[in-house]
Backbone as numpy.savetxt, mean C-alpha at the origin, in Angstrom:
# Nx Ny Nz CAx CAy CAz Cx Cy Cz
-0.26 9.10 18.40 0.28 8.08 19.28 0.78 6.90 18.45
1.91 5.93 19.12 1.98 5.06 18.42 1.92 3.55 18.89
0.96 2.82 19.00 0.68 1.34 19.59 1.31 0.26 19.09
2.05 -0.14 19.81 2.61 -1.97 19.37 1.95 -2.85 19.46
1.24 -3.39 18.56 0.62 -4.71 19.06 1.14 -6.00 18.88
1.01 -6.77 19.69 1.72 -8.27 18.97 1.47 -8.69 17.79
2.06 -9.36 17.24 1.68 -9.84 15.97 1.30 -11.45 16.17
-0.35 -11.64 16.12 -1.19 -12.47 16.60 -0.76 -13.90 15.83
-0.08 -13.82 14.51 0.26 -15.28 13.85 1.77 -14.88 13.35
2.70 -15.18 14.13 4.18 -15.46 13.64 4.28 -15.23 12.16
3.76 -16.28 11.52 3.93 -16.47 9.96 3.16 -15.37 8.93
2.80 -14.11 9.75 2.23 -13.57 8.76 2.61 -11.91 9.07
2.57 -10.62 7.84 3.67 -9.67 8.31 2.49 -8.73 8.07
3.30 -7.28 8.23 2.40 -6.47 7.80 2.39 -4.91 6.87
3.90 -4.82 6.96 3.69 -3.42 5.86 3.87 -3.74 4.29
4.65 -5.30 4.39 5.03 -5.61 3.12 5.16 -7.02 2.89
6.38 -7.39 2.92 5.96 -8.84 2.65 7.19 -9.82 3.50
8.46 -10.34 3.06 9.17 -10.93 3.88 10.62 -11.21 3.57
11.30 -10.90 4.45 12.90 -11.07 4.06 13.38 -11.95 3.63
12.50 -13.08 3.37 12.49 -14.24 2.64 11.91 -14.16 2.06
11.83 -13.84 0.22 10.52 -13.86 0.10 10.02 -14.65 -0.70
10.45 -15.88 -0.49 9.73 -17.48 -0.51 8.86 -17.52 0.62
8.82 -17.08 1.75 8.07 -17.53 3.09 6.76 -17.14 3.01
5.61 -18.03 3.30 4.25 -18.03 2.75 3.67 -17.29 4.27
4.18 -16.21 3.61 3.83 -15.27 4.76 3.78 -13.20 3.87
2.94 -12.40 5.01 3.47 -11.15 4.58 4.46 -10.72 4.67
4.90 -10.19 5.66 6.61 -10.04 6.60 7.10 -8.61 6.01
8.59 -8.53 6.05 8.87 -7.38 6.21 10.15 -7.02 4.88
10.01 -6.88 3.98 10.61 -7.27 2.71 11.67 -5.46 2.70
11.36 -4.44 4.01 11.60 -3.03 3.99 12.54 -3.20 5.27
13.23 -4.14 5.69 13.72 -4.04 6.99 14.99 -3.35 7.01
15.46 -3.43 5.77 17.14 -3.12 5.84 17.24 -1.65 4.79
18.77 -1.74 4.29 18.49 -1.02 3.14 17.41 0.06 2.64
16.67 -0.84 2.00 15.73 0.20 1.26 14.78 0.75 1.79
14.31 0.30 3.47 14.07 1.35 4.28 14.62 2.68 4.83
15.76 2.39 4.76 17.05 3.35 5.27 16.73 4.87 3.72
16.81 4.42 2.76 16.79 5.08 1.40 15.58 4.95 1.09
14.45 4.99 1.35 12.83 4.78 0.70 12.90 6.05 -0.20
13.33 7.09 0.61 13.41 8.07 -0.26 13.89 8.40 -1.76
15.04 7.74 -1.51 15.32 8.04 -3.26 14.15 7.15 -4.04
12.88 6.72 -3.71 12.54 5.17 -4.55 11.59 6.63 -5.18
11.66 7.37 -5.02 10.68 8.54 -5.82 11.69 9.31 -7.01
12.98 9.52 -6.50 13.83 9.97 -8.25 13.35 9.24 -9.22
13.67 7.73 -8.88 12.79 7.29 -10.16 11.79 6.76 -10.68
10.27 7.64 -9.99 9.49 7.37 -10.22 8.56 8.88 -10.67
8.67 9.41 -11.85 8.38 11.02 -12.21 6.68 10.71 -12.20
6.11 9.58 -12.39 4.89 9.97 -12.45 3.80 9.45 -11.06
4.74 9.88 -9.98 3.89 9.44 -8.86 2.92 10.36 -8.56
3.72 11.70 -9.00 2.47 13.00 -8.09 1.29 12.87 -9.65
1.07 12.05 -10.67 -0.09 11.87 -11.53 -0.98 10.22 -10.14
0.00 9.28 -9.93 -0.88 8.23 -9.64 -1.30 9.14 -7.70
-0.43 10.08 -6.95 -1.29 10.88 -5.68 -2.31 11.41 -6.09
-2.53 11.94 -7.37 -3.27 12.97 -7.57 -4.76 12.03 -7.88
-4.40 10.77 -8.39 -5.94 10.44 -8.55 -6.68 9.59 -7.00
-5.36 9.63 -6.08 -5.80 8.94 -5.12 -6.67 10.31 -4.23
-5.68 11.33 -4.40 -6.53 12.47 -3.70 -8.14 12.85 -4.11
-8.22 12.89 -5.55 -9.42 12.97 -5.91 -10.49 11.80 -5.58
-10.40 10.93 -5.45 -10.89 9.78 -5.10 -11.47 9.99 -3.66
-10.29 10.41 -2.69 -10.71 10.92 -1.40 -11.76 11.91 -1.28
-11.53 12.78 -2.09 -12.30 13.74 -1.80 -13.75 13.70 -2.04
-14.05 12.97 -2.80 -14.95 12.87 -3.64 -16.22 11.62 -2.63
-15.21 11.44 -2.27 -15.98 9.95 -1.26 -16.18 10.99 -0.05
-15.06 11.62 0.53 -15.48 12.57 2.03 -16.43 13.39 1.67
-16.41 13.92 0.61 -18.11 14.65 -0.12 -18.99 14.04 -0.01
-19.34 12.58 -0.26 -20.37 12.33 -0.44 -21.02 11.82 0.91
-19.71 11.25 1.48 -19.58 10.85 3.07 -20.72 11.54 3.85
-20.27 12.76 3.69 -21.62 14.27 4.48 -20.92 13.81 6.17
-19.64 13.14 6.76 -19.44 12.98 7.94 -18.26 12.92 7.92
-17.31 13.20 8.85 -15.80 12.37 9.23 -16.18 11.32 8.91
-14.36 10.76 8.30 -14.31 9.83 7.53 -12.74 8.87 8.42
-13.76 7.63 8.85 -12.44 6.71 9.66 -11.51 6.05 8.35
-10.62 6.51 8.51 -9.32 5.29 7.25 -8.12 4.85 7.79
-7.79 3.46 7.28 -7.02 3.11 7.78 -6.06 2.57 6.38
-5.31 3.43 6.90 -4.11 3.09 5.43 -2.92 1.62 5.68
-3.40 0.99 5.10 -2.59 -0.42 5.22 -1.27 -0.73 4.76
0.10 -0.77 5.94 1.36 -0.77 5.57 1.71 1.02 5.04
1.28 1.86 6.46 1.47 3.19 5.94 2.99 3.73 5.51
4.16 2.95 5.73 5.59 3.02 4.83 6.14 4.12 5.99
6.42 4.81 4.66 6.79 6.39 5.19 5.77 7.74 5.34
4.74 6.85 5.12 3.23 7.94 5.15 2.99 9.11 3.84
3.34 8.36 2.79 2.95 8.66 1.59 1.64 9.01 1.49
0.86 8.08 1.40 -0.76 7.78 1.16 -1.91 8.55 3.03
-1.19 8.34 3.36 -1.19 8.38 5.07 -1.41 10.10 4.66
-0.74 11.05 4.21 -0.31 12.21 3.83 -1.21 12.82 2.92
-1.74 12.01 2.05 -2.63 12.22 1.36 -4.29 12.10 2.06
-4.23 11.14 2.59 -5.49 11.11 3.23 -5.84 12.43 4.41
-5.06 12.81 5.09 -4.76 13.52 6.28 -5.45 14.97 5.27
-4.65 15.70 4.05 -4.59 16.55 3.22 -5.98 17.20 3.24
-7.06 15.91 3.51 -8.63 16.31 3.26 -9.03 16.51 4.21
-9.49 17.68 5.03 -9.36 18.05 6.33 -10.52 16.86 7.12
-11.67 15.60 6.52 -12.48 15.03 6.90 -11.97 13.86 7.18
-10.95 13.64 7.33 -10.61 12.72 7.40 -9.98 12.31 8.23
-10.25 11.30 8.94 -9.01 10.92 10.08 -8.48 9.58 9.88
-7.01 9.13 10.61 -6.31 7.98 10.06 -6.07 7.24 11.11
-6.22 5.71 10.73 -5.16 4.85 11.47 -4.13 4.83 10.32
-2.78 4.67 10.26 -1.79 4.15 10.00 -0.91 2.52 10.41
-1.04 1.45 9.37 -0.45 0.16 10.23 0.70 -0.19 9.37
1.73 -0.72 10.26 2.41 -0.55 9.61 3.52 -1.59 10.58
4.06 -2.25 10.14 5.12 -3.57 10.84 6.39 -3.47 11.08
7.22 -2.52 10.67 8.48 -2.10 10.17 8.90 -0.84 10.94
9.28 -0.67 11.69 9.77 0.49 13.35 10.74 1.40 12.06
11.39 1.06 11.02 12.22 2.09 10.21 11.20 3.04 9.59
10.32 2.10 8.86 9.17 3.35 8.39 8.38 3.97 8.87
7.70 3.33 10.13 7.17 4.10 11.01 7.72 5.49 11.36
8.82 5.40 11.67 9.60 6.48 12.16 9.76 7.58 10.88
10.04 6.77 10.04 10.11 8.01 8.99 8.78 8.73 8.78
7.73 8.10 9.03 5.76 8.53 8.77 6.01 9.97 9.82
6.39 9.02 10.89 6.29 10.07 12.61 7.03 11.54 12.10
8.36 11.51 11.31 9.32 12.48 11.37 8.32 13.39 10.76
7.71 13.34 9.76 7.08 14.50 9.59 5.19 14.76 9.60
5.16 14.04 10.67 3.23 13.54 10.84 3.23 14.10 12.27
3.74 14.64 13.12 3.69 14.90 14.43 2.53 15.89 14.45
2.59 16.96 13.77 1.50 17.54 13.98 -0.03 17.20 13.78
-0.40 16.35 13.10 -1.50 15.28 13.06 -1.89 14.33 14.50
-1.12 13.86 14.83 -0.98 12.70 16.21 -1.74 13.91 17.48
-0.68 15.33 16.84 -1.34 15.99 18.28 -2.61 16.37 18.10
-3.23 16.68 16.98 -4.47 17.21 16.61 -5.41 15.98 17.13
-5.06 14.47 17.27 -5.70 13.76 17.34 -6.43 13.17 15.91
-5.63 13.72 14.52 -6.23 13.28 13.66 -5.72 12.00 13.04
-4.39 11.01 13.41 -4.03 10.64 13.29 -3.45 9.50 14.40
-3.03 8.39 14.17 -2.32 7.15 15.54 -1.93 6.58 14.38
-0.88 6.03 14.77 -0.04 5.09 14.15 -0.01 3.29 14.48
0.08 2.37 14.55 -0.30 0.77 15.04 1.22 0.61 14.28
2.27 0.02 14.89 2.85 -1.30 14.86 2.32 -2.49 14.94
1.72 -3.47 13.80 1.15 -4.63 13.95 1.02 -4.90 12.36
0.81 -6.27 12.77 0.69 -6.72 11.49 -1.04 -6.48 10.80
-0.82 -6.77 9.60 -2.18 -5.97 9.17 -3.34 -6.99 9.20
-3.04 -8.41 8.70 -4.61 -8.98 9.25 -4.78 -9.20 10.61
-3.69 -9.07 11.53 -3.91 -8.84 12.76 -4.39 -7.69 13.35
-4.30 -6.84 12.83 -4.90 -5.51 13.33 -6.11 -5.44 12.78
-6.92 -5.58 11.21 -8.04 -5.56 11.07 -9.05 -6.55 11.37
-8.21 -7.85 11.92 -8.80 -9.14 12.04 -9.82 -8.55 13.87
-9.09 -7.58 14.49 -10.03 -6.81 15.72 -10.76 -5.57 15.41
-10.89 -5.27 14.66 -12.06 -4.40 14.50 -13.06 -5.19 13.29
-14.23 -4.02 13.85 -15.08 -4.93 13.37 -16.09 -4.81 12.58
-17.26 -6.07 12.15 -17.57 -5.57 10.79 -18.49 -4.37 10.73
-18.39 -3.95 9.34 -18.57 -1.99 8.72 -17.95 -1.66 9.60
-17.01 -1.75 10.28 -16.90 -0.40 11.23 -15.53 0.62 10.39
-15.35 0.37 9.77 -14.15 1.43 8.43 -15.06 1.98 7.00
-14.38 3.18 7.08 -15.19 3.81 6.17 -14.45 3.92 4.51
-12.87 4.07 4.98 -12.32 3.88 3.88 -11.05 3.12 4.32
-10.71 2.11 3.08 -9.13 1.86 3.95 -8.35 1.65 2.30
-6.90 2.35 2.16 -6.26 3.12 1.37 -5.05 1.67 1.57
-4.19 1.78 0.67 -2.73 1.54 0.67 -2.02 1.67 -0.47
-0.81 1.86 -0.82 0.10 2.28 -1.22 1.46 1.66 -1.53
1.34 0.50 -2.57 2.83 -0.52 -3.01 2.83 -1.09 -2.28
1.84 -1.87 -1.22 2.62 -3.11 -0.25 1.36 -4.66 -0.92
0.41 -4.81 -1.25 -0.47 -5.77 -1.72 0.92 -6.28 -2.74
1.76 -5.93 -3.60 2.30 -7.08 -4.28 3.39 -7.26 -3.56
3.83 -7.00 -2.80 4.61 -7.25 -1.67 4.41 -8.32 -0.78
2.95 -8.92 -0.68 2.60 -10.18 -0.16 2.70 -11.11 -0.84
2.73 -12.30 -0.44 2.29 -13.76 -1.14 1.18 -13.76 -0.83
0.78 -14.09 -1.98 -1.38 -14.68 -2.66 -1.66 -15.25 -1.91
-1.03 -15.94 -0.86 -1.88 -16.86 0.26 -2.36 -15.39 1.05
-1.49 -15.00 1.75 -1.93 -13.57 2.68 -2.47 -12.52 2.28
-2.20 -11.90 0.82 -2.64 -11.17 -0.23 -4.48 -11.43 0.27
-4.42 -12.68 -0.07 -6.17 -13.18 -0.16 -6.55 -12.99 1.49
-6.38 -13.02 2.90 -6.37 -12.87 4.18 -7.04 -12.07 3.81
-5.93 -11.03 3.57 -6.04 -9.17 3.94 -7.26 -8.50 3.01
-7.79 -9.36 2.04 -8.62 -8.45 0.66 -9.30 -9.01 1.90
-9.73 -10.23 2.07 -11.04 -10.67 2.70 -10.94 -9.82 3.98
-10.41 -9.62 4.87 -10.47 -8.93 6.16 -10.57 -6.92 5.59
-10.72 -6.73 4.88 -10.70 -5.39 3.99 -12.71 -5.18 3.79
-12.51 -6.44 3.16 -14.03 -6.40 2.58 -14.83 -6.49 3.89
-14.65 -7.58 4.73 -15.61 -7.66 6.10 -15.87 -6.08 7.07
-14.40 -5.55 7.06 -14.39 -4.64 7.97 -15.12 -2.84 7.47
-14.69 -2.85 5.79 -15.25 -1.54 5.50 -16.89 -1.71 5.50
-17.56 -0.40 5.85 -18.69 -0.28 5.91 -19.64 -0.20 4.43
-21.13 -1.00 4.17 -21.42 -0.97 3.13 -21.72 0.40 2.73
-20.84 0.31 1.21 -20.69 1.78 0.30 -19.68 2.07 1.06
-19.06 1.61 1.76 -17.09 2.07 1.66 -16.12 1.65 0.91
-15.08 2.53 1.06 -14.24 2.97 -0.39 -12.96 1.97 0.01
-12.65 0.91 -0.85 -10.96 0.74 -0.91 -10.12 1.48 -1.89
-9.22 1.92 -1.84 -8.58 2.58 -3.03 -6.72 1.95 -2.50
-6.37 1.76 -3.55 -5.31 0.69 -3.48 -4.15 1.44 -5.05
-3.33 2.16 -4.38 -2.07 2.37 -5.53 -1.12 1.01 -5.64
-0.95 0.63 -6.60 0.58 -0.43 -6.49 0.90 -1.01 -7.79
1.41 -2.08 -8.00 1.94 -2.52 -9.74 0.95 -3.33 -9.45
0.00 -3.33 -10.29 -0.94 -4.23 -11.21 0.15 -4.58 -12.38
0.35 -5.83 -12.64 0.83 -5.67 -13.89 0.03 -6.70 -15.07
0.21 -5.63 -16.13 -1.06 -5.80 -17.36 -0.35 -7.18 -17.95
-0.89 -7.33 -18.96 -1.12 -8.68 -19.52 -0.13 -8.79 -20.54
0.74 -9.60 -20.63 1.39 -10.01 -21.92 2.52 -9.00 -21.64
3.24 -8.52 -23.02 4.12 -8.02 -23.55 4.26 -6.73 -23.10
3.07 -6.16 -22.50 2.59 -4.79 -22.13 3.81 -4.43 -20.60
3.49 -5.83 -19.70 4.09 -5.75 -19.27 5.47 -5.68 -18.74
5.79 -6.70 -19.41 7.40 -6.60 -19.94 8.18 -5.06 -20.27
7.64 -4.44 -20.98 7.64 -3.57 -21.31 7.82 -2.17 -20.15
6.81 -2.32 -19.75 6.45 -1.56 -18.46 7.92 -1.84 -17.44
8.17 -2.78 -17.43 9.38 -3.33 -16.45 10.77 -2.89 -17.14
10.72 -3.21 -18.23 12.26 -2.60 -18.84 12.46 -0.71 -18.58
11.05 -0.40 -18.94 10.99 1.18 -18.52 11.24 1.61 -16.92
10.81 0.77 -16.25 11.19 0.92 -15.01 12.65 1.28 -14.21
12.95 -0.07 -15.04 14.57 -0.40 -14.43 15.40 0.39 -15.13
15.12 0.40 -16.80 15.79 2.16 -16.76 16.02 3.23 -16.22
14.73 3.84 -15.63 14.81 4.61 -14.85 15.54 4.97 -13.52
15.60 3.17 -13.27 16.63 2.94 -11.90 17.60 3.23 -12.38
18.38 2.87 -13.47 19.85 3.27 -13.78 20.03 4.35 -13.61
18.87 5.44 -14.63 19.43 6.79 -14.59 19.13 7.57 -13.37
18.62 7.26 -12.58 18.37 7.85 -10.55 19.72 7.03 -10.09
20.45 5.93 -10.33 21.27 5.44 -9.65 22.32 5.26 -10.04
22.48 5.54 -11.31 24.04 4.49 -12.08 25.37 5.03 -11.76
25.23 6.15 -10.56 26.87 6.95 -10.55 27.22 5.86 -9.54
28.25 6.14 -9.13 29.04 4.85 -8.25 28.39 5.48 -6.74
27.92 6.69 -6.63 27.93 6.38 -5.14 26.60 5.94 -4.94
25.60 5.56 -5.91 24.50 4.75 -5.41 24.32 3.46 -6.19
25.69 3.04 -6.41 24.63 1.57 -6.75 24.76 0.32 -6.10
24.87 0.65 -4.74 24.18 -0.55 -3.62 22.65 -0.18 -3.85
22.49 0.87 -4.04 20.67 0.96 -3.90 20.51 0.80 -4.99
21.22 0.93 -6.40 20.06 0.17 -7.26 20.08 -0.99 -7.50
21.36 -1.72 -7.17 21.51 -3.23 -7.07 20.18 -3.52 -6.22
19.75 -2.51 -4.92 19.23 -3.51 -4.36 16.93 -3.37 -5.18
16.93 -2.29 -5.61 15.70 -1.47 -6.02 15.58 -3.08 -7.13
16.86 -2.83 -7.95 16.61 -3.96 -9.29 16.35 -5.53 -8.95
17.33 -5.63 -7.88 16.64 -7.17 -7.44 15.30 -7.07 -6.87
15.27 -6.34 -5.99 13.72 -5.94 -5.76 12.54 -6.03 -6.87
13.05 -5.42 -7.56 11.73 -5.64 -8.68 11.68 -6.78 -9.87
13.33 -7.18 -9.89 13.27 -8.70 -10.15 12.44 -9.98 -9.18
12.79 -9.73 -8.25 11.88 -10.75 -7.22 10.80 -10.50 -7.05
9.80 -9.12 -7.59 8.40 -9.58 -7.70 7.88 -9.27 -8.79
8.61 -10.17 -9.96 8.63 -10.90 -11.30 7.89 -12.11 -10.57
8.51 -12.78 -9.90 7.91 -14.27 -9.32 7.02 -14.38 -8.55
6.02 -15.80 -8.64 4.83 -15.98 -8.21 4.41 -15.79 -7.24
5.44 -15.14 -6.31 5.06 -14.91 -4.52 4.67 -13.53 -4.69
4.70 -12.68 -5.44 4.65 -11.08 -5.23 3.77 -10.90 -7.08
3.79 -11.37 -8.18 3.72 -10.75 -9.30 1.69 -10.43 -8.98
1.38 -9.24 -9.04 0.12 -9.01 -8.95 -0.88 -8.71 -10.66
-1.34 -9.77 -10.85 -1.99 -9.87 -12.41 -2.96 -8.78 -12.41
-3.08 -7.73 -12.54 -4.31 -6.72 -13.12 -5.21 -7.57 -12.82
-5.68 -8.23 -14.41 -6.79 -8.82 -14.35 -7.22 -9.81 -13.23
-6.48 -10.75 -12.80 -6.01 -11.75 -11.60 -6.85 -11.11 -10.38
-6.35 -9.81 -9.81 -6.78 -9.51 -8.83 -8.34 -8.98 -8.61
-8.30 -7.86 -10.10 -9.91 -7.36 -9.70 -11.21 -8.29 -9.94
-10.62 -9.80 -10.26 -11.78 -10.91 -10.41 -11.50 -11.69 -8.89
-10.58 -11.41 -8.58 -10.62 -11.92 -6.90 -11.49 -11.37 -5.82
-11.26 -9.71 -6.03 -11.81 -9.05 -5.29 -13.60 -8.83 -5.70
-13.85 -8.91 -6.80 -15.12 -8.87 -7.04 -15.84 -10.68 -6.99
-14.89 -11.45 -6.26 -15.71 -12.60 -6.17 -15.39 -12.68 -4.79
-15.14 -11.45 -3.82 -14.98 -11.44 -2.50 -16.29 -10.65 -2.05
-17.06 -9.56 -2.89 -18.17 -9.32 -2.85 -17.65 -8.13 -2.87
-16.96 -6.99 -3.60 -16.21 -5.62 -3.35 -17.11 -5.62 -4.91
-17.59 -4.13 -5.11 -18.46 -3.68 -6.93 -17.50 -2.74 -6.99
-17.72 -2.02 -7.98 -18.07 -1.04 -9.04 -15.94 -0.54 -9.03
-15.57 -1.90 -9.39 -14.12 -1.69 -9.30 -13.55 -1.25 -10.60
-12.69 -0.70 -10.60 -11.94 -0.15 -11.60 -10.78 0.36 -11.54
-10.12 0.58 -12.55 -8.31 1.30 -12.54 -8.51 2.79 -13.01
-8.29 3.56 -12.26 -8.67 4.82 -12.28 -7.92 5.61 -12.79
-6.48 5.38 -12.63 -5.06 6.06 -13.25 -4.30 4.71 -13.29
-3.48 4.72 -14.03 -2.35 4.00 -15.02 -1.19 4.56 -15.50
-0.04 4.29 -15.05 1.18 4.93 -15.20 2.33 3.89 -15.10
2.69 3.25 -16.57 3.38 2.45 -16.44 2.87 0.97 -15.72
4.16 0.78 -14.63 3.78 -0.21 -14.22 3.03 0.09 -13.12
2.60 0.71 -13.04 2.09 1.62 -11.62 0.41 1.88 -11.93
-0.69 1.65 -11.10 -1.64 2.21 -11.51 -2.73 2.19 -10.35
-3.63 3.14 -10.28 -4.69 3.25 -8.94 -6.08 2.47 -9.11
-6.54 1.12 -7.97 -7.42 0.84 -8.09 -8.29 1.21 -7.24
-9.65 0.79 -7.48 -10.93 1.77 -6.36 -12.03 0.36 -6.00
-12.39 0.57 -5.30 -13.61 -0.66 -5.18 -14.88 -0.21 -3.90
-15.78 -0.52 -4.54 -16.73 -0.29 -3.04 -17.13 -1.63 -2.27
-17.37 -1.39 -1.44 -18.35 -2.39 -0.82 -19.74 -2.34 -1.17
-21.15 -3.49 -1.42 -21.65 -3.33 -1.76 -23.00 -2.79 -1.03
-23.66 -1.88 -0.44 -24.80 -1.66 -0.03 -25.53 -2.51 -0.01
């Protein structure tokens, strides 16, 4: 099924971040364009099925230990990347949230058979609005997938804290997206990137999309979106989340894990 909910504070978004993205808000940074094409954002990215693969293991490993169905709610489910992955482990069941009616639809185009099983619902809403009503432990795992640097650090910090309240103690966050490392490392990491955009895009009939992929990842160079590695997992472990770590690393790309603490 798929539920609309209002979005309880104007100024704040939910699959990503904002079409402005100066505005000290989450918002919707996927509305145009590169929703339309999400798809090609995987030509140039060869080592995603290494950063799925550690998110899957991660899953599994937690629904093992789980010994029960497992509630998750994948935050800013896109096109149902991560959403896809979670589903994969037959223990598992999903909310999907997600702010953006283009990606939604793309999740739906090929998730239908999930919705009917009942293993799956989808939420239109924004995301600290949607976890800001459920309540505390009541999530067992909650997942996402490239939208945390997509926020501004004011909302960024909302959503960790409404993450931490809502998962249950000894529940799992697991979080794919650009951490980006320290110094020169990173730089680095970014020139490799945008290479890659050239060679997925540089013929003439796609480079509105990499014009738009490259400003994209130029604009979260800047302080509204740049997510510090180190920066974040001292945020989240002074939010009360343990035994955190980067599990896979790929470029600029890498998988983090965190529990709640028992």
């Amino acid at each position: 099924m798929i539920d609309r909910q209002n979005d309880p504070d104007p100024a704040s978004g939910a699959q990503s971040e904002a079409d402005n993205p100066t505005a000290p808000r989450g918002g919707r940074r996927f509305a145009g364009e590169l929703s339309d094409r999400y798809d090609l954002w995987r030509v140039a990215r060869p080592h995603l099925e290494a950063i799925h693969r550690a998110i899957s293991d991660q899953v599994s490993r937690f629904a093992e230990a789980h010994g029960d169905r497992v509630n998750a709610v994948d935050i800013g489910c896109g096109d149902g990347a991560i959403t896809g992955l979670l589903l994969d482990d037959a223990r598992v069941d999903v909310v999907g949230v997600d702010n953006e009616p283009k990606m939604i639809a793309q999740a739906l185009g090929g998730m239908t058979q999930w919705i009917e099983r009942g293993r799956l619902s989808v939420v239109e809403a924004d995301a600290c609005g949607y976890l800001a009503e459920q309540e505390d432990g009541s999530i067992d795992l909650v997942a996402s997938g490239y939208v945390f640097h997509n926020l501004t650090p004011a909302y960024r910090t909302k959503v960790f804290a409404e993450i931490r309240r809502v998962v249950r103690p000894g529940g799992l966050f697991i979080n794919a997206d650009k951490f980006a490392r320290d110094g020169e490392a990173h730089y680095q990491d970014l020139k490799w990137q945008v290479d890659r955009f050239f060679e997925a895009f540089g013929d003439v009939e796609h480079i509105d999309i990499l014009r738009a992929w490259v400003l994209h990842y130029i604009e979260d160079e800047g302080p509204n979106h740049l997510m510090p590695e180190s920066a974040t997992l001292k945020e989240l472990g002074g939010l009360g989340l343990v035994d955190l770590s980067i599990i896979c690393r790929e470029r600029m790309d890498a998988v983090m894990v965190a529990r709640k603490a028992v």
